[in-house]
C-alpha positions in Angstrom: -15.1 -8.1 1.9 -13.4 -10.4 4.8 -10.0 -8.5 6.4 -7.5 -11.7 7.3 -4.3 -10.6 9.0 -1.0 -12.6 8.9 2.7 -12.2 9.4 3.6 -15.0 7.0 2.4 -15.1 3.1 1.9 -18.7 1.6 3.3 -18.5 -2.0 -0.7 -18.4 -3.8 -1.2 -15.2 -1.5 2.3 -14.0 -2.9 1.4 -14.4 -6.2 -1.8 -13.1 -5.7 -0.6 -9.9 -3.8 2.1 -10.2 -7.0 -0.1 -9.6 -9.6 -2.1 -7.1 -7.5 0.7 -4.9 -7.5 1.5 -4.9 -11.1 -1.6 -4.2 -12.3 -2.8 -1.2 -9.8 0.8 0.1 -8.9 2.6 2.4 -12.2 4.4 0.6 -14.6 7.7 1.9 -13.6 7.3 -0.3 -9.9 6.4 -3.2 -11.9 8.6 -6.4 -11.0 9.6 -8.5 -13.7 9.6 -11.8 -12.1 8.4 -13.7 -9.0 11.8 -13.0 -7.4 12.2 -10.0 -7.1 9.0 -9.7 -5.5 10.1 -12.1 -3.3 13.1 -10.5 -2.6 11.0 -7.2 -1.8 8.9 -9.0 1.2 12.5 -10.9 2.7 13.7 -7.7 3.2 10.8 -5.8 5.5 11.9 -6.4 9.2 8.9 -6.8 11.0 6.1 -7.7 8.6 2.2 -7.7 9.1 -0.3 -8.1 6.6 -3.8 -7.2 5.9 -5.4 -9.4 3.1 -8.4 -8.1 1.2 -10.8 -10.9 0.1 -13.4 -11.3 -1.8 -16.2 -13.6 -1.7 -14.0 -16.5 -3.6 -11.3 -15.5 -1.0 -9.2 -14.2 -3.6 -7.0 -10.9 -3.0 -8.7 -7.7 -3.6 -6.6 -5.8 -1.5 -3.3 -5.7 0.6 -2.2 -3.7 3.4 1.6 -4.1 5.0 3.4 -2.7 7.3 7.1 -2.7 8.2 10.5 -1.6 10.3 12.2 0.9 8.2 15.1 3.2 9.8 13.1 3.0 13.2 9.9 4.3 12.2 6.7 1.9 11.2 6.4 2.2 7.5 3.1 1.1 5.8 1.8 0.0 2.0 -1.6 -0.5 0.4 -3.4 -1.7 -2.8 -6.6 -1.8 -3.5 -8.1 -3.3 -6.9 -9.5 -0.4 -9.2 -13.1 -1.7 -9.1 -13.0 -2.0 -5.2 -11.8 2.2 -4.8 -14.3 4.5 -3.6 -16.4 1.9 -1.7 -14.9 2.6 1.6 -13.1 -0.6 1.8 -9.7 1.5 1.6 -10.7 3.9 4.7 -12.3 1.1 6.6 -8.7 -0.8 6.2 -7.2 2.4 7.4 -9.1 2.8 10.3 -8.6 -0.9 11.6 -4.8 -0.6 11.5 -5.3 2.9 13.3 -6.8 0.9 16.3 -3.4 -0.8 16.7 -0.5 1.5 15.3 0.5 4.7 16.8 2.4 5.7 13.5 2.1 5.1 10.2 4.5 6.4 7.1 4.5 5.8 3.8 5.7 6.9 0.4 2.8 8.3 -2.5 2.9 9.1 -5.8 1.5 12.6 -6.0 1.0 13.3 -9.5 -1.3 11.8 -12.1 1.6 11.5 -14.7 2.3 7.8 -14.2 0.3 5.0 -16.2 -0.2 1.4 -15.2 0.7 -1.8 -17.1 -2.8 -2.1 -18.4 -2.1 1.8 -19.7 -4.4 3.0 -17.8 -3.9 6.2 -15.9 -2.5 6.1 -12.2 -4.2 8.7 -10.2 -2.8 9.1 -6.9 -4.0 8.1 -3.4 -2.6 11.9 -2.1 -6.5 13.1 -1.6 -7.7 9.3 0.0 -4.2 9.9 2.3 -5.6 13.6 3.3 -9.3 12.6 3.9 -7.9 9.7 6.2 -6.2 12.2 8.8 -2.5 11.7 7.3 0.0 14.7 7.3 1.4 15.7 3.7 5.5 16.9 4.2 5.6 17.9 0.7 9.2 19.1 2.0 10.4 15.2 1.9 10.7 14.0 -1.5 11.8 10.9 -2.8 13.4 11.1 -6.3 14.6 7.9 -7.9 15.5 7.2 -12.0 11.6 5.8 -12.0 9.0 7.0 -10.0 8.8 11.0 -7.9 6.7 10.2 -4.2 6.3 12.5 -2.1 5.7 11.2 2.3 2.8 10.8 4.1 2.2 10.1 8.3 -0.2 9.6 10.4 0.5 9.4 14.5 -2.0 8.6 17.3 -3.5 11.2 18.7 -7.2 11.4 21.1 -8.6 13.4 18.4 -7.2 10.6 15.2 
């Protein structure tokens, strides 16, 4: 697995990164159409990406991370097959070299299904193992989806 950082997504990496997300995030995040999508990435100030390749350089993975209300605000997806390989903390700790804050909304539950109907289980326990703090206090509650936030910050001991 190569890591290839970029601010700027050519439109094969979108549609990659796309189709990534609909098939590993739950149904209920799923975007209908290329546009939306699109309209998703135009509106993260600030922008930096982590593509995960494989040997074909195809996406595997995606990590971003983003401007939102002042704080640095991240994302990741990770192809099923490619979890529990330590590709996901490996990512985790390269961004840590760099960041001094990370947060992030997660599904906590394992209610949700993706569009493949397979079962979502939720990164909460990957999130804990990788040093982030759980404020199961600050919920977010929309028509579709229940995430609870996550946050890491620099510290010596991180």
């Amino acid at each position: 697995m190569d890591f290839r950082k970029t601010t700027c997504l050519s439109l094969n990496e979108k549609q990659q990164i796309l189709e990534l997300w609909n098939g590993e995030y739950p149904r209920d995040l799923k975007y209908e159409n290329f546009e939306q999508f699109e309209y998703y990435l135009k509106n993260l100030r600030d922008q930096n990406h982590i593509l995960v390749l494989d040997e074909n350089q195809d996406i595997t993975g995606w990590y971003v991370d983003f401007i939102r209300e002042n704080e640095r605000w991240f994302a990741v997806i990770l192809k099923s097959e490619f979890q529990g390989k330590r590709i996901g903390t490996t990512l985790i700790q390269e961004v840590k070299k760099y960041r001094t804050e990370l947060n992030g909304w997660v599904i906590s539950t394992n209610d949700y299904v993706k569009c493949n109907d397979e079962p979502y289980r939720s990164p909460l326990g990957f999130y804990e193992k990788n040093g982030f703090l759980i404020h199961k206090d600050k919920m977010l509650k929309t028509a579709r989806i229940t995430a609870i936030k996550i946050s890491w910050k620099y510290s010596d001991q991180s």
